[in-house]
TILUMZA-902476 format. One record per residue (C-alpha): residue in one letter; residue number from 0; z, y, x. Coordinates in nm, 4 decimals, always signed. Each point is the difference from the previous one (the first is absolute). Layout:
TILUMZA-902476
KOLKOL  residuo  num         w         v         u
KOLKOL        A  NUM         Z         Y         X
...
end
This chain:
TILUMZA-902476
KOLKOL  residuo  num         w         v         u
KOLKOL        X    0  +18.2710   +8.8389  +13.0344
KOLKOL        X    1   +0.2862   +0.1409   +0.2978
KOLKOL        X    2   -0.0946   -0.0888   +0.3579
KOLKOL        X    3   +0.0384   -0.3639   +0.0331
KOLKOL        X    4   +0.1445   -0.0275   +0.3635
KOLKOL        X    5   +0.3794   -0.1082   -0.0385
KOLKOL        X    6   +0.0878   -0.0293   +0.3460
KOLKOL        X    7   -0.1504   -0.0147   +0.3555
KOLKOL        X    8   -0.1211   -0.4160   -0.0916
KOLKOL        X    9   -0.2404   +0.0442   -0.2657
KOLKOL        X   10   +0.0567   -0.2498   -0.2639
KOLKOL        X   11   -0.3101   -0.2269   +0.0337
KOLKOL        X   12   +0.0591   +0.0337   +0.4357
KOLKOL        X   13   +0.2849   -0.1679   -0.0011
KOLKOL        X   14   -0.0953   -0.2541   -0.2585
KOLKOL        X   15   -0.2698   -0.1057   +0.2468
KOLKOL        X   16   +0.2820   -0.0509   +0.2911
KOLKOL        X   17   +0.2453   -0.1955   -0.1946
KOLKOL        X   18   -0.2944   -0.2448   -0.0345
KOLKOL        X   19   -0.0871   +0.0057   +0.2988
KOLKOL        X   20   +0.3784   -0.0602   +0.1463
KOLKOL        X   21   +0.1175   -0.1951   +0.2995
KOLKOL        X   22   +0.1036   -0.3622   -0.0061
KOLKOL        X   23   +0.3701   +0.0834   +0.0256
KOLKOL        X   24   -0.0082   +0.2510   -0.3069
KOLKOL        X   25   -0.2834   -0.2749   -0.1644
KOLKOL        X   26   +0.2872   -0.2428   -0.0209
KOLKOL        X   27   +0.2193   +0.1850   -0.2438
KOLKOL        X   28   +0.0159   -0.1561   -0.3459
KOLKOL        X   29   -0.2420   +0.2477   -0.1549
KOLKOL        X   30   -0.3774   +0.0358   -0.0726
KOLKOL        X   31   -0.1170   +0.3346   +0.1651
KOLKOL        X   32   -0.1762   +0.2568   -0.1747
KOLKOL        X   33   -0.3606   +0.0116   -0.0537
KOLKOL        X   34   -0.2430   +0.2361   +0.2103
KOLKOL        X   35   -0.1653   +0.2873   -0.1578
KOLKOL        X   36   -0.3422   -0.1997   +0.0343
KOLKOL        X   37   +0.1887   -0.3207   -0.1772
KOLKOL        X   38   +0.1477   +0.2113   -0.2761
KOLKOL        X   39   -0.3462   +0.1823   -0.1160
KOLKOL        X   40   -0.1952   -0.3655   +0.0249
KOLKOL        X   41   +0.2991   -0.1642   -0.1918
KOLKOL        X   42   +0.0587   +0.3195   -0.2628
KOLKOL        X   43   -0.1919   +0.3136   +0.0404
KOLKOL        X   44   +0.1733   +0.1493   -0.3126
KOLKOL        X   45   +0.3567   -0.1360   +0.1770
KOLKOL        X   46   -0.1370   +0.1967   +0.3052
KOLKOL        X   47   -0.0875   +0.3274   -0.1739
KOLKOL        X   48   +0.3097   +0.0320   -0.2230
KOLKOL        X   49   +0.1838   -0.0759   +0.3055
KOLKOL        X   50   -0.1511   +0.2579   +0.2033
KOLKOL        X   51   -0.0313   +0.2468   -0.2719
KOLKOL        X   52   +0.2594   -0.0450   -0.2546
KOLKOL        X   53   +0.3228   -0.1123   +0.2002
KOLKOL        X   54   -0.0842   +0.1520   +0.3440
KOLKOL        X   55   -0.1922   +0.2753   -0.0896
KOLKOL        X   56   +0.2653   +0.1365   -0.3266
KOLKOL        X   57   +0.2835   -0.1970   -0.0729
KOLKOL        X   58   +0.1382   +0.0328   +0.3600
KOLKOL        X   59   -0.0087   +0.3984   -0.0086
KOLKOL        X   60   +0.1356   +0.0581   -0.3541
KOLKOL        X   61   +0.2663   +0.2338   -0.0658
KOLKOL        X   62   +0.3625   -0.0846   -0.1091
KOLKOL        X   63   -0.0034   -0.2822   +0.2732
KOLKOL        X   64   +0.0433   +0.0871   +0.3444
KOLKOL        X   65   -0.2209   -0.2088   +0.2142
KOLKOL        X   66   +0.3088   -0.1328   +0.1814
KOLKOL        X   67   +0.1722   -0.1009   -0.3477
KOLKOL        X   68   -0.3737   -0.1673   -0.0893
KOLKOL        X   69   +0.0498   -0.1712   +0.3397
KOLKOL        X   70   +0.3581   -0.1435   -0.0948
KOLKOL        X   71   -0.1478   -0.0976   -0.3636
KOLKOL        X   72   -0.2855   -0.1961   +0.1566
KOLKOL        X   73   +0.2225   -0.2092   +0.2385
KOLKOL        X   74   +0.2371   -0.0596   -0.2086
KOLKOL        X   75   -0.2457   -0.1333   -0.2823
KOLKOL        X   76   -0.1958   -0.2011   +0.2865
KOLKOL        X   77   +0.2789   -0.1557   +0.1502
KOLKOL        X   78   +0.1358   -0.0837   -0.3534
KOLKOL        X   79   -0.2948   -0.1802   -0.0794
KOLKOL        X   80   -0.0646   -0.1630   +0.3379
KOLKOL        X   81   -0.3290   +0.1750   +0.0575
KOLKOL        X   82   +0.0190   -0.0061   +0.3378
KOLKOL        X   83   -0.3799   +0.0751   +0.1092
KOLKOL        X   84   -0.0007   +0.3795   -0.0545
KOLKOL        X   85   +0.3672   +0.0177   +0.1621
KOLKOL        X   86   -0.1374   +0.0769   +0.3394
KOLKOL        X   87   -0.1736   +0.3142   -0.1163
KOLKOL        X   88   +0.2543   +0.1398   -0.2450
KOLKOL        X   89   +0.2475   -0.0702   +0.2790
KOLKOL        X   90   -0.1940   +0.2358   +0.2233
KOLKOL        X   91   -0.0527   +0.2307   -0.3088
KOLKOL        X   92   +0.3354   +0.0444   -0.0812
KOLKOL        X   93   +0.1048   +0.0500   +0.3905
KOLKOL        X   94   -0.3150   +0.2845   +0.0011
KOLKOL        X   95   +0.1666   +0.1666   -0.3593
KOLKOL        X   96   +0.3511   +0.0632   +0.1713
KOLKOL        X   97   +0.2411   -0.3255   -0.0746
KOLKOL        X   98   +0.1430   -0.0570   +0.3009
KOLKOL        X   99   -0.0022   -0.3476   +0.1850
KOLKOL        X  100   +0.3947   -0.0618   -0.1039
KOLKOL        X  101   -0.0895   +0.0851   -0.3967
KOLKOL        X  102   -0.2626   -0.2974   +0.0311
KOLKOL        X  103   +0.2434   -0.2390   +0.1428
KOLKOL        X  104   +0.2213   +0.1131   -0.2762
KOLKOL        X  105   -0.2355   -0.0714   -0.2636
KOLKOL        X  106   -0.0217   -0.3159   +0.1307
KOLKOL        X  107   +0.3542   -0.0820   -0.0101
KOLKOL        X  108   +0.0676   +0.1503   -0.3550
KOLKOL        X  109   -0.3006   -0.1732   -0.1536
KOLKOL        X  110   +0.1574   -0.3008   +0.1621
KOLKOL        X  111   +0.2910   +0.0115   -0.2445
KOLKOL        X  112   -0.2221   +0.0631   -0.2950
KOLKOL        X  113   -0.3569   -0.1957   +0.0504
KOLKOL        X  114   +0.1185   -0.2564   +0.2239
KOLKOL        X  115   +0.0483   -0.0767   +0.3027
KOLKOL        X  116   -0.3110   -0.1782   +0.1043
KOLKOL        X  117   -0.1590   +0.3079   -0.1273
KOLKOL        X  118   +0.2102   +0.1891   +0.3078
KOLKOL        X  119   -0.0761   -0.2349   +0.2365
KOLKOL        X  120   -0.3818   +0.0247   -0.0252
KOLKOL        X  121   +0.0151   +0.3727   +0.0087
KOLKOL        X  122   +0.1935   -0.0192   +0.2979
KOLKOL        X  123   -0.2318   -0.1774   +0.1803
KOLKOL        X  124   -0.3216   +0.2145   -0.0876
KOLKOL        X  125   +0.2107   +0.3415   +0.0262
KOLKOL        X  126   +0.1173   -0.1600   +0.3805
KOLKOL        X  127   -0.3863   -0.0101   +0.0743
KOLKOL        X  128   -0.0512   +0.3312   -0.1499
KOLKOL        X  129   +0.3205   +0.1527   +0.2093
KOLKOL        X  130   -0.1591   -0.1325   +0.3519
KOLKOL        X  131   -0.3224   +0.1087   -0.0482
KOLKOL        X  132   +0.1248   +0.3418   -0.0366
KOLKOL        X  133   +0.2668   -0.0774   +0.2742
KOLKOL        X  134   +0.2816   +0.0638   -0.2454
KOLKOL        X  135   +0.3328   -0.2101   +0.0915
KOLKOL        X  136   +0.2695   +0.0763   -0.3210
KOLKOL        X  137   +0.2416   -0.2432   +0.1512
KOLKOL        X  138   +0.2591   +0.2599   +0.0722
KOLKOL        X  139   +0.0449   +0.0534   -0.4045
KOLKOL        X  140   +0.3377   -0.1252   -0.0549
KOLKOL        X  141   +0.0246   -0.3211   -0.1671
KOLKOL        X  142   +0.3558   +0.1196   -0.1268
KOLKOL        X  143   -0.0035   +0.3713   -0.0301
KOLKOL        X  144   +0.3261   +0.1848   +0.0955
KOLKOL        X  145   -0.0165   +0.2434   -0.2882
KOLKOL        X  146   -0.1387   -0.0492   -0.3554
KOLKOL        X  147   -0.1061   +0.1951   -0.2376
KOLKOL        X  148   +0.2645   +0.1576   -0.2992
KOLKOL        X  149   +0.0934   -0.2574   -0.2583
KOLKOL        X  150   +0.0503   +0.1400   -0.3681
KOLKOL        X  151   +0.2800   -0.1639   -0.0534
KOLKOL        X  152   +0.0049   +0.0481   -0.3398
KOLKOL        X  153   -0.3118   -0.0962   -0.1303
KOLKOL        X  154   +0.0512   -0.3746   +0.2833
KOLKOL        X  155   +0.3596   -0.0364   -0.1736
KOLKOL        X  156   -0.1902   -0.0027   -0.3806
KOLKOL        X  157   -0.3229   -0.2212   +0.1334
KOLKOL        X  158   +0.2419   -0.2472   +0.1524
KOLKOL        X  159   +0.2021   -0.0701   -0.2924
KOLKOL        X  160   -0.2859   +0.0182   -0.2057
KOLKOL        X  161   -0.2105   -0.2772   +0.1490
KOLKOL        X  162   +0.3255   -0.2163   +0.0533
KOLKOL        X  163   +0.0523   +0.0259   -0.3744
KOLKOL        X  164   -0.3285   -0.0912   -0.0287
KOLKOL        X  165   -0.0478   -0.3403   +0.2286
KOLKOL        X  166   +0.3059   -0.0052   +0.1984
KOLKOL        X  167   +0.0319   -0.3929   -0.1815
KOLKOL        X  168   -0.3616   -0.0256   +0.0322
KOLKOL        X  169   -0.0524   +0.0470   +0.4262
KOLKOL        X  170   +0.2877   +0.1360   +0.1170
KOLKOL        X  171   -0.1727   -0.0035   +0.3875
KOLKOL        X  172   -0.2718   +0.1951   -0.1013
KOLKOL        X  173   +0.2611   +0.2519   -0.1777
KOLKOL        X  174   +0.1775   -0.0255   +0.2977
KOLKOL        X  175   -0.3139   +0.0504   +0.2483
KOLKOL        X  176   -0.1673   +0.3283   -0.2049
KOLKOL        X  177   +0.3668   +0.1295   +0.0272
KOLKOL        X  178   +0.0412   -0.0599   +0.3677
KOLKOL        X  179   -0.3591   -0.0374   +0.1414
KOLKOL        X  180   -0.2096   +0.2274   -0.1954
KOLKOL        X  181   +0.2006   +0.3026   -0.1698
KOLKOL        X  182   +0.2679   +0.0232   +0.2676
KOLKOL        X  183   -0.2441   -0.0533   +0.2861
KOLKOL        X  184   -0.3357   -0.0186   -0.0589
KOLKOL        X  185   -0.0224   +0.3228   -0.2261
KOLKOL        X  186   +0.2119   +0.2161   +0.2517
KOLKOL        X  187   -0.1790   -0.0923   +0.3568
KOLKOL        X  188   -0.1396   +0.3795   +0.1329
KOLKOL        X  189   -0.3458   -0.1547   +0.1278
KOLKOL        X  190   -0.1738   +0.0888   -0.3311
KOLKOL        X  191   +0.0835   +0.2557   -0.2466
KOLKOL        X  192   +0.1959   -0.1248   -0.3292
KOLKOL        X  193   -0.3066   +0.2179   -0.1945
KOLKOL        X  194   -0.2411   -0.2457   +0.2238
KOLKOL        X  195   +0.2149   -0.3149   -0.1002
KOLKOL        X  196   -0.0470   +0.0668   -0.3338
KOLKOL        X  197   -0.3546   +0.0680   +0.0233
KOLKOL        X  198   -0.0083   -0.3151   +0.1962
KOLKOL        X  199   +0.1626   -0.2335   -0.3007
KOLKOL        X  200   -0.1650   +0.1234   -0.2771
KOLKOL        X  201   -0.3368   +0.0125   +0.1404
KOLKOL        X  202   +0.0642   -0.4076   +0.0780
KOLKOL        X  203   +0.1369   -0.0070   -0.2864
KOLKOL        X  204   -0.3050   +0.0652   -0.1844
KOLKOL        X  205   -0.2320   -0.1470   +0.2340
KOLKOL        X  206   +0.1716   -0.3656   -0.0633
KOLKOL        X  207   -0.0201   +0.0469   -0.3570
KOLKOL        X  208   +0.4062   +0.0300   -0.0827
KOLKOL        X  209   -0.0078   +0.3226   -0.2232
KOLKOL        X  210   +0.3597   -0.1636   -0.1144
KOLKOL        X  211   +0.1811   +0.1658   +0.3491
KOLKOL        X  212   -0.2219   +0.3117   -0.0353
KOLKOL        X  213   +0.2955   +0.2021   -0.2675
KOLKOL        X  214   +0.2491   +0.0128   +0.2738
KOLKOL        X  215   -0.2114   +0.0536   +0.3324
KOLKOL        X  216   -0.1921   +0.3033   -0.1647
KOLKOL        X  217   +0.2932   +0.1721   -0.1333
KOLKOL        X  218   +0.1126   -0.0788   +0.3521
KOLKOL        X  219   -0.2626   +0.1254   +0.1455
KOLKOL        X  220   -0.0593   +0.3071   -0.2016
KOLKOL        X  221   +0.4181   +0.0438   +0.0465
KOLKOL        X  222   -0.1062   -0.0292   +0.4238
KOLKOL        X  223   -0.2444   +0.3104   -0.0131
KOLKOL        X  224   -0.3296   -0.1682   -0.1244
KOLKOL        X  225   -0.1723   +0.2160   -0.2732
KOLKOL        X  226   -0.1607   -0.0545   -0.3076
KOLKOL        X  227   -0.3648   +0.0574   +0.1095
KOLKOL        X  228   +0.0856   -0.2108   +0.3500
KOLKOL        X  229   +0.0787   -0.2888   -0.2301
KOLKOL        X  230   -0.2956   +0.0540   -0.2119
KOLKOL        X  231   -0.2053   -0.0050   +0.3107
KOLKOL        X  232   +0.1933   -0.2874   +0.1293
KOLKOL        X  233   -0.1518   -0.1995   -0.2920
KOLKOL        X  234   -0.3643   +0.1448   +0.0245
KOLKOL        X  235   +0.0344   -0.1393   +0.4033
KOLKOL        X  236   +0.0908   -0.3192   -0.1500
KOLKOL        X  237   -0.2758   -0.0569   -0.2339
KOLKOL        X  238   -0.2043   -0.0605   +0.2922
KOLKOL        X  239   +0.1964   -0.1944   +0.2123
KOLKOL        X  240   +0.2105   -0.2179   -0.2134
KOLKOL        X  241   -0.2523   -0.0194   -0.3166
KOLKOL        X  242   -0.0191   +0.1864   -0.3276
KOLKOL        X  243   +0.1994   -0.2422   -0.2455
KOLKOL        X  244   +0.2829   +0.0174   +0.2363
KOLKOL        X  245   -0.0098   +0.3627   -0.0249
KOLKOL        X  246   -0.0558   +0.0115   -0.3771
KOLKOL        X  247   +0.2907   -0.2500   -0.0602
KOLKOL        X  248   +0.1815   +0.2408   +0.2247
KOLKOL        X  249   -0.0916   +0.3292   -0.1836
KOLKOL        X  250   +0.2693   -0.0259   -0.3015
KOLKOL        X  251   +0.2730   -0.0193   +0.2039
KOLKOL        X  252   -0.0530   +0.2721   +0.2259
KOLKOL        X  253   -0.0977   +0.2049   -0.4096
KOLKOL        X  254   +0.3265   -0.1388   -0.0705
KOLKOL        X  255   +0.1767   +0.1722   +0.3206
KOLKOL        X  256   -0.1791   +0.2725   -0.0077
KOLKOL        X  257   +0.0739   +0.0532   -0.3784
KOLKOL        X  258   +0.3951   -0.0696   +0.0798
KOLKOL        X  259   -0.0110   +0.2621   +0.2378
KOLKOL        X  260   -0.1290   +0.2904   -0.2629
KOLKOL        X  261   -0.3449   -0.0135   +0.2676
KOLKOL        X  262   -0.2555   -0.0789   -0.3010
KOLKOL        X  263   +0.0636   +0.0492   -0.3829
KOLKOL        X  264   +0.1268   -0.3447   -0.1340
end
């Protein structure tokens, strides 16, 4: 097994604090996570493949940089509303290199595309994270002067494609993935289109709709993300969002990958 220390919190250390957290963090809406001493009474086996399996190999394969694992995680535990381990992978993925503005963007995009009650619980355990650390991001623009390029083309075909499609069916949610999402959304500078991508599909996957998964990874793979990242990106997600989701997920991304000339069909 690789060394098994991700970050300067040890896994198990900061499992003991979050249970051990003051009345006004005690209040949020969430159970906090078990200490290391609750986890091997509970589980011992839960213990030991967590210490050995995820912490100690899956974190420090290749083909996955440990910031992209970092992203995947989040994204998969905020999609699911598994909010205990959010104050360590918070810290994790601030230790791995995403900066404090790419959280807050995660937040926002996953908004649009888990929910926004999702968002809002995030916010409030990444706001406890942020002033432990002394980190204030509230000079991020909320409304960024400049965005990032629009392919014009490929907007033009998705528009009239999905008003085609449903324009009779919702014609404010036509209207609101035109205007919110691919003309604002998609195009703020605070996080990478690439990391968008990565972003989607990984909650994508994670809430079990392998139906949106065609489009985002072709997206994604179109934004810079390779084939062995996305392979990676579903090994990540066994662990963290289960391994039906990621088998039901498995023959689309064949399917992309095949489209693409990246596997023999």
């Amino acid at each position: 097994m690789r060394t098994k220390r991700l970050c300067s919190i040890p896994l198990f250390g900061l499992l003991a604090a979050c249970s051990q957290m003051p009345d006004s963090q005690s209040s949020r809406d969430f159970s906090p996570a078990p200490s290391e001493a609750e986890m091997k009474r509970v589980s011992p086996a839960f213990a030991h493949y967590t210490d050995d399996m995820v912490i100690g190999d899956l974190w420090h394969r290749a083909g996955l940089s440990p910031r992209d694992r970092s992203i995947v995680t989040l994204s998969a535990l905020i999609t699911q509303q598994q909010v205990a381990e959010l104050p360590y992978h918070f810290n994790l993925a601030l230790d791995n290199g995403v900066t404090p503005n790419e959280l807050s963007e995660i937040i926002t995009h996953l908004a649009f595309y888990t929910g926004w009650g999702n968002a809002t619980a995030a916010v409030a355990i990444l706001g406890d994270v942020f002033g432990e650390r002394g980190i204030d991001n509230s000079s991020s623009p909320a409304t960024p002067a400049q965005r990032l390029p629009l392919d014009e083309e490929a907007e033009a075909k998705r528009q009239q494609l999905v008003a085609e499609r449903f324009g009779d069916v919702a014609p404010g949610v036509v209207e609101y993935t035109t205007d919110a999402l691919f003309l604002d959304l998609w195009l703020r500078p605070g996080l990478a289109a690439r990391d968008r991508s990565l972003v989607t599909v990984s909650a994508l996957v994670a809430a079990g709709q392998p139906e949106q998964v065609t489009f985002h990874l072709n997206r994604a793979m179109d934004n810079g993300l390779s084939k062995v990242e996305a392979s990676e990106t579903l090994t990540q997600l066994a662990f963290y969002a289960g391994w039906p989701k990621v088998f039901s997920a498995m023959p689309v991304f064949k399917s992309v990958f095949e489209s693409r000339g990246l596997i023999a069909g």
